[in-house]
N, C-alpha and C positions, 0 to 999 in steps of 0.2 A: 474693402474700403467703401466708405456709404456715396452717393452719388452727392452731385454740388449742382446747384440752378442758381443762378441769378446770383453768385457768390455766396451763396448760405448752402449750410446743409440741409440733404432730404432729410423727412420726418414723413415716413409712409408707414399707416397705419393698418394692421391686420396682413394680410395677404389680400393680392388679387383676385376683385371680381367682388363679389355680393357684401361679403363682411368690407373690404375698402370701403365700398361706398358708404355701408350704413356708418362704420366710425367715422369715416371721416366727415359725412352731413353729421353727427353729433357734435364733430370738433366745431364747426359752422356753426350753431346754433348755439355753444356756448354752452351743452352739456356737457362736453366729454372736457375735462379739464387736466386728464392726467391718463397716462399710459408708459404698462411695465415691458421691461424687456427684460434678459438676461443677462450679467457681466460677462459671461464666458461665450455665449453665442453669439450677443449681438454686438461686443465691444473687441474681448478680447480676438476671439474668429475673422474678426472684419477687421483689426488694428485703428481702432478709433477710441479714441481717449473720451471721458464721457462729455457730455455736457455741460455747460457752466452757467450759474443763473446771470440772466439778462441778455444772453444769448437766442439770436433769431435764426429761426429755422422754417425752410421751406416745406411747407405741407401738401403734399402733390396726393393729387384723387390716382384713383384707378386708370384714366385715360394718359397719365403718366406726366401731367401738366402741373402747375404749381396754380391751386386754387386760392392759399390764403399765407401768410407770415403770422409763427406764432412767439412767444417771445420765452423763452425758459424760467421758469417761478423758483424751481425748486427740483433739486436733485438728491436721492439718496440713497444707498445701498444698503440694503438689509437681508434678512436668510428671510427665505418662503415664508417659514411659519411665522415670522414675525409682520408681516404686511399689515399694517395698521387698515380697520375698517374706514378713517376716515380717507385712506386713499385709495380704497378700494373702490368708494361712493365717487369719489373725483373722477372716477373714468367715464362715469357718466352712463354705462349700458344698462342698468337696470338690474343687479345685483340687491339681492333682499337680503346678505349675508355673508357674512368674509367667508362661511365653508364655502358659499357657492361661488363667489369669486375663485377663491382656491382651488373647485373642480373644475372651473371653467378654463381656468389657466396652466392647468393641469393638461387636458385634454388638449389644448390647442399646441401647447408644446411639445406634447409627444406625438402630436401631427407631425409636427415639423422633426423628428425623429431626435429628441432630446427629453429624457427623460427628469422632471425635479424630481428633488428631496429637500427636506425642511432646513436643511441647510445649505440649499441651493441660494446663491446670491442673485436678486432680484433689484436690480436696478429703476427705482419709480421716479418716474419723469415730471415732474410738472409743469405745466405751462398755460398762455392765454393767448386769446386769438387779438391778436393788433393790424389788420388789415386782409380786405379778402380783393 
């Protein structure tokens, strides 16, 4: 189950420590406009139903505090390979290419010892910062 502050749900970005930080001064600054997760790690695993657009969510930095409320745009579930570039661009880090999104997310999830395939269901979030 995901953590609750201030009556909304967390929305913590990356893992702790260096990547936090940098997403989440992205999300701050009003680059980072969207970020994916997994159906089956980050929903199913956790028993959290997904998100709903217009729905606000507490965006907490690395020091485990709630820096900003962000407001939910846009919710959608699609298989890896289909990850549209334009919301690949919406995460805001600097991807010059849906391949390289896809190895980027590739990598990061098999960090986290989860392996995708192109038909691994990819849940992309969208949202906007509405108060810090």
């Amino acid at each position: 189950m995901w953590g609750r502050m201030n009556g909304l749900r967390v929305l913590e970005l990356g893992t702790p420590g260096e990547m936090r930080t940098w997403l989440t001064g992205l999300a701050l600054s009003g680059a980072k406009q969207g970020t994916a997760g997994l159906l089956e790690l980050d929903y199913h695993a956790e028993n959290e139903p997904l998100e709903r657009v217009g729905e606000r969510l507490a965006l907490v930095g690395d020091a485990g505090a709630q820096v900003a409320t962000v407001e939910v745009t846009g919710v959608t579930q699609v298989p890896f390979a289909e990850v549209s570039w334009e919301f690949a661009d919406s995460e805001g880090e600097g991807y010059t290419s849906i391949d390289g999104w896809r190895e980027s997310h590739r990598r990061y999830w098999r960090a986290e010892g989860y392996e995708v395939n192109d038909d691994t269901t990819v849940v992309c979030l969208s949202f906007r910062l509405v108060s810090e």
